[in-house]
N, C-alpha and C positions, 0 to 999 in steps of 0.2 A: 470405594471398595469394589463396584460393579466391572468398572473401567477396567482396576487390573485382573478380575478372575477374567473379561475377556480378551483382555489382552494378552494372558497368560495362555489362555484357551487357541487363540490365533496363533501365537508363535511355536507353541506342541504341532498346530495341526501345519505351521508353514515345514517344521524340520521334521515330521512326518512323513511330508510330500518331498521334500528334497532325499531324504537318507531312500525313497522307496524309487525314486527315478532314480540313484546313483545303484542301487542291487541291479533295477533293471537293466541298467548299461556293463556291470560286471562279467567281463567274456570267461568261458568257463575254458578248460585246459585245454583242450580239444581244440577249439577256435585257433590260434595262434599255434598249433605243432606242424610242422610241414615248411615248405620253402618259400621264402617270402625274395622278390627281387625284384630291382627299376635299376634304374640308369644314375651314377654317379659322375656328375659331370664337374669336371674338374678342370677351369682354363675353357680351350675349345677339346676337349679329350672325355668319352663318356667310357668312360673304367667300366662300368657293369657291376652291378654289386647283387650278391644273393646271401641271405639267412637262409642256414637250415637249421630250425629250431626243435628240437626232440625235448621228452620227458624221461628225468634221470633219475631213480628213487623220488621220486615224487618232487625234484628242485628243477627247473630249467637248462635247458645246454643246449648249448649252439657253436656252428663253426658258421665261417664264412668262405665267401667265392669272390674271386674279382680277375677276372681274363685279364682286365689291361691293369692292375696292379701285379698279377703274376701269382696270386695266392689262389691256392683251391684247398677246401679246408680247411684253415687256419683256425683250432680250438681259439672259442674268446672265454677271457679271463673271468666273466659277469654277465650277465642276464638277469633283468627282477624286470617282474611285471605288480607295478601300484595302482590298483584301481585302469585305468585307462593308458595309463604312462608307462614306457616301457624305454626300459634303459639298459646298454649292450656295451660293453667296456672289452677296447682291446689292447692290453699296454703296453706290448712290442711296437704299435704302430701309431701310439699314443693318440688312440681313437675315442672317443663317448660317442656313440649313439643313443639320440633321446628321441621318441616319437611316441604318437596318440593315436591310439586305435580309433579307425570308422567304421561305422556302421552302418547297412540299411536303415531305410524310413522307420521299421520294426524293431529296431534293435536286435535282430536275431543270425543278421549274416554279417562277419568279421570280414570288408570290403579293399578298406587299405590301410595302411601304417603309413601318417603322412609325420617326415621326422625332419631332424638336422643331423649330419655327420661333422664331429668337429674333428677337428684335427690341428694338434697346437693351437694355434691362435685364428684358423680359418676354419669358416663353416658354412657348409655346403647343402641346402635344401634337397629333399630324396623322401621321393615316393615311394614306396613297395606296395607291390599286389603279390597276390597267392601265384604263386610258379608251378607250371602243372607240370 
């Protein structure tokens, strides 16, 4: 009977600790609105990719940029930010963007969005940092 009130006691205080490290990782709205962009390398050809990600009634929006794909603001269809995981659908160019926000050592500065750009059946590794 001892065993399970502490083993019950352990497992409260382990998902304690985990649900209070995932709040602290929770980036707040602010973090993520502004221009995010790296290099989309595609073959030997770096397209250039940039988010510019705004607050819309309180839901997400964003368009895109890409010099050597020929689009400059291109509304995307989707944007949802889940905990860490942030997902960018754009279905004229039959795109999913899926990446994970980084962090400082502190958790308090939104550093890079390291993601994959899919595209049909290919998918392309792409970094974003903040675009000043």
């Amino acid at each position: 009977m001892k065993k399970t009130i502490h083993i019950t006691r352990l497992l409260c205080l382990v998902l304690c600790l985990q649900f209070t490290a995932a709040l602290a990782q929770e980036p707040n709205d602010s973090q993520l609105i502004g221009s995010w962009g790296g290099p989309l390398v595609i073959g030997e050809d770096d397209l250039g990719l940039i988010f510019n990600i705004s607050m819309d009634d309180g839901e997400y929006a964003a368009n895109m940029i890409s010099d050597g794909l020929g689009i400059y603001g291109m509304p995307v269809d989707r944007i949802s930010l889940k905990g860490l995981m942030l997902t960018i659908v754009i279905r004229r160019l039959d795109v999913e963007f899926t990446g994970t926000l980084r962090f400082d050592e502190a958790d308090e500065e939104l550093l890079r969005i390291d993601a994959s750009w899919f595209q049909g059946s290919e998918m392309v590794p792409v970094v974003l940092q903040p675009v000043e």
